[in-house]
C-alpha positions in Angstrom: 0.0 0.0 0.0 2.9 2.1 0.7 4.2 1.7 -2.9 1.1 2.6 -4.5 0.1 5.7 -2.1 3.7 7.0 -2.6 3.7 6.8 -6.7 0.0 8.1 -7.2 1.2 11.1 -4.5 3.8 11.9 -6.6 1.6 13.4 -8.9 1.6 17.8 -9.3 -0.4 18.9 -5.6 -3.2 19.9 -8.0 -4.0 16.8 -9.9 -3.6 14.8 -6.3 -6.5 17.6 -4.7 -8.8 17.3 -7.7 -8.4 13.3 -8.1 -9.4 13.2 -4.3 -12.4 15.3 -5.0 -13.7 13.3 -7.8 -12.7 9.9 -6.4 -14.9 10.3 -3.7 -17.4 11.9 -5.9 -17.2 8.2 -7.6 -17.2 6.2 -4.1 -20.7 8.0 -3.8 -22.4 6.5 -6.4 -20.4 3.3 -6.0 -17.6 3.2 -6.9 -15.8 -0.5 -5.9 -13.1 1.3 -3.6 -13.6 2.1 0.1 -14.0 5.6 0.9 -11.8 5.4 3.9 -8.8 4.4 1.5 -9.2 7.6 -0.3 -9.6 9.8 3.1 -6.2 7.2 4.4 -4.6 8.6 0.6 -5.5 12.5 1.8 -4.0 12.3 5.3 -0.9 10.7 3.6 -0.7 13.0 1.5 -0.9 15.7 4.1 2.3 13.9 5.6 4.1 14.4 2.7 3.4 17.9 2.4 1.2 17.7 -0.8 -1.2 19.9 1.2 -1.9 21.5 4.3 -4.2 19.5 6.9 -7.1 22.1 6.8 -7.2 21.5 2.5 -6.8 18.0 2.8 -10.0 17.7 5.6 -12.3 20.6 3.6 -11.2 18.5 0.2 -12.8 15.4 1.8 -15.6 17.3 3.4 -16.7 18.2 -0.1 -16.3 15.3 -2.0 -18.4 13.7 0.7 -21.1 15.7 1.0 -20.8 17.1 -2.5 -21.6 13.0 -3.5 -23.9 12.1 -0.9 -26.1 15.8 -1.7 -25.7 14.6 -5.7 -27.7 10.9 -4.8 -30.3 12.9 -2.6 -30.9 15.5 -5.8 -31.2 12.0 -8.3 -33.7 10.2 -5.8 -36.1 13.7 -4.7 -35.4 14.5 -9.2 -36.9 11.1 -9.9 -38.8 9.0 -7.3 -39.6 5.9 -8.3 -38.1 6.0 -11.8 -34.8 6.2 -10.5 -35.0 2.3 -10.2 -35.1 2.6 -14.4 -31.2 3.6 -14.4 -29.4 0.3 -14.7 -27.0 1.7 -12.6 -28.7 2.7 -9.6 -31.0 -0.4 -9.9 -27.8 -2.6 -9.2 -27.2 -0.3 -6.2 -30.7 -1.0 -4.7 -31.7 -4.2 -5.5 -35.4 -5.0 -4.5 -33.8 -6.9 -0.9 -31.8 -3.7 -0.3 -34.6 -1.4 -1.2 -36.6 -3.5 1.4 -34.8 -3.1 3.9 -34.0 0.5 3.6 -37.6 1.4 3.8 -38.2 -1.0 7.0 -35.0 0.8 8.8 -36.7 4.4 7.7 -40.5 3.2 8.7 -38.8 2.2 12.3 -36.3 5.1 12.5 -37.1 7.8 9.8 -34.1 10.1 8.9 -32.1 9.2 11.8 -30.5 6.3 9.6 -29.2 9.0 7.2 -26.5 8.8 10.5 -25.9 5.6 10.5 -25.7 5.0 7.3 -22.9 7.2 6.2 -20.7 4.7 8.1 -22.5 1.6 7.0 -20.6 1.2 3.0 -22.8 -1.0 2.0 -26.1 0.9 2.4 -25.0 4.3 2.2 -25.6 5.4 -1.8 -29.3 3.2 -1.6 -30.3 5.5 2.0 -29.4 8.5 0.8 -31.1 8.1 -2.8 -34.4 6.6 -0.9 -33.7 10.1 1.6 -35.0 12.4 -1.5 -37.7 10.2 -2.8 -38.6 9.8 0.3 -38.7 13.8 0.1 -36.9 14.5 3.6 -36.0 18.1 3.1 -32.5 18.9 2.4 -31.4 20.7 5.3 -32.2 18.1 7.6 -30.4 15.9 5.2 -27.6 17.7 4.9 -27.6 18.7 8.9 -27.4 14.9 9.7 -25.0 13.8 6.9 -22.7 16.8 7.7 -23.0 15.9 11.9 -21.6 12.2 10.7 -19.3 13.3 8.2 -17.9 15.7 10.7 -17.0 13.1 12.9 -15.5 10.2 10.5 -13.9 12.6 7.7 -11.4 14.6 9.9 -10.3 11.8 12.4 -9.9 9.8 9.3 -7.3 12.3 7.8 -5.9 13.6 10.7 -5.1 9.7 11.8 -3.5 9.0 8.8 -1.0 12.5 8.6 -0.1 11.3 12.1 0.7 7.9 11.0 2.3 8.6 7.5 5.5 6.7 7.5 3.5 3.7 8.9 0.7 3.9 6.3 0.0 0.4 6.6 -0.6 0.3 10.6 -2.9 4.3 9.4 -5.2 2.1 7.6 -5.9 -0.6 10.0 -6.2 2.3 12.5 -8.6 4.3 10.5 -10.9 1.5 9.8 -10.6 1.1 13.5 -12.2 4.7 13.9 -15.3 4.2 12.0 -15.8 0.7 13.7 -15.6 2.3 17.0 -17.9 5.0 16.1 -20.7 2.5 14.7 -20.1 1.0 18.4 -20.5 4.4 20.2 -23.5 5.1 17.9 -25.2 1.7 18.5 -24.5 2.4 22.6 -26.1 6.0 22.6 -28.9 4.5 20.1 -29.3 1.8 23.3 -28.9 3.7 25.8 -31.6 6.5 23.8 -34.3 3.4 24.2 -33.8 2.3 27.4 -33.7 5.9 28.8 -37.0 6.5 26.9 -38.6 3.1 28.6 -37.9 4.1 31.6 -39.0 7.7 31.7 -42.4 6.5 30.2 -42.7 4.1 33.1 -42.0 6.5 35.8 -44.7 8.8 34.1 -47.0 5.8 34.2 -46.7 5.1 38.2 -46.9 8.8 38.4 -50.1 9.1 36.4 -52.0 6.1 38.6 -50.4 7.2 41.5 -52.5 11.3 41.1 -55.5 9.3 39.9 -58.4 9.9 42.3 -59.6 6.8 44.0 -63.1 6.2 43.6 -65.8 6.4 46.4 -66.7 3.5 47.7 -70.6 2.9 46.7 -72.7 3.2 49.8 -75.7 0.6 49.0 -77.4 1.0 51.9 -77.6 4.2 52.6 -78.9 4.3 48.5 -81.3 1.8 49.2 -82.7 3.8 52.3 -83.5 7.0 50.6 
């Protein structure tokens, strides 16, 4: 990986900044090569001078959210009959499709979080996002917050770690596993917080409840 990082970085600063950009355009609509290599190949070449860290993290920013923003346009552009492109109906195959719409009937946009660090159902969430006509700035607000957190550390890991790029990469695919983990414990910890309160409000709610009076019969009978 070295080799390879070290000959394509060898390239003039410009061509490496604008094949970053568009590269992770690509990775948006699928592209078969992990985003996190490219952001590992940015932070590298941040080590190596190529580019100051601030360029190197807004460069990734954009080509992220530039991507992402690009699927949500397609899918609020054409609804249903974005399943017509051949291309985009290989990305969301009717079992993917399926189970995108079960995660946003149970969760609704808050999987537009998730999803930007799950690779595999990123590009079909965030097409079903704008037929599913969530508006764009909560889109952008919750793909931003997520970006935010995997797209700096990612870079900044990796310009850290330069001249052991190999030992970057298997740390920065260790970042976004732990923040799926942290998500998945805040997402638990959201629930059980939630069953609780509503149980405490149920005690509370019989406990103010009047009691009833007692039913005198006899003295109803007497009158």
């Amino acid at each position: 990986m070295t080799e390879v990082f070290t000959s394509l970085v060898s390239a003039h600063p410009t061509v490496v900044v604008l094949g970053i950009f568009f590269v992770l355009l690509l990775c948006g609509f699928g592209l078969p090569l992990p985003e996190d290599i490219v952001l590992a190949f940015t932070g590298y070449a941040v080590h190596l001078k190529v580019m100051p860290l601030w360029l190197g993290i807004v460069v990734g920013m954009a080509g992220v959210l530039i991507g992402d923003s690009t699927l949500f346009y397609i899918g609020r552009r054409y609804g249903e009959r974005v399943l017509q492109f051949r291309l985009i109906a290989r990305m969301l195959p009717p079992a993917r499709l399926e189970k995108i719409q079960r995660l946003y009937q149970k969760y609704g946009s808050r999987v537009l979080f998730t999803a930007r660090f799950t690779p595999m159902l990123r590009a079909g969430v965030f097409l079903f996002a704008g037929w599913a006509r969530v508006s764009y700035p909560k889109f952008l607000a919750t793909d931003g917050s997520a970006a935010l957190l995997s797209v700096p550390a990612i870079v900044v890991v990796t310009y850290l770690l330069g001249d052991q790029i190999d030992r970057a990469i298997r740390a920065v695919r260790g970042v976004e596993h732990w923040i799926l983990v942290a998500i998945g414990v805040l997402v638990v910890a959201h629930i059980v917080h939630g069953r609780i309160a509503r149980r405490r409000e149920q005690r509370e709610a019989r406990a103010a409840a009047p009691v009833p009076e007692a039913r005198n019969d006899e003295s109803a009978g007497g009158s």
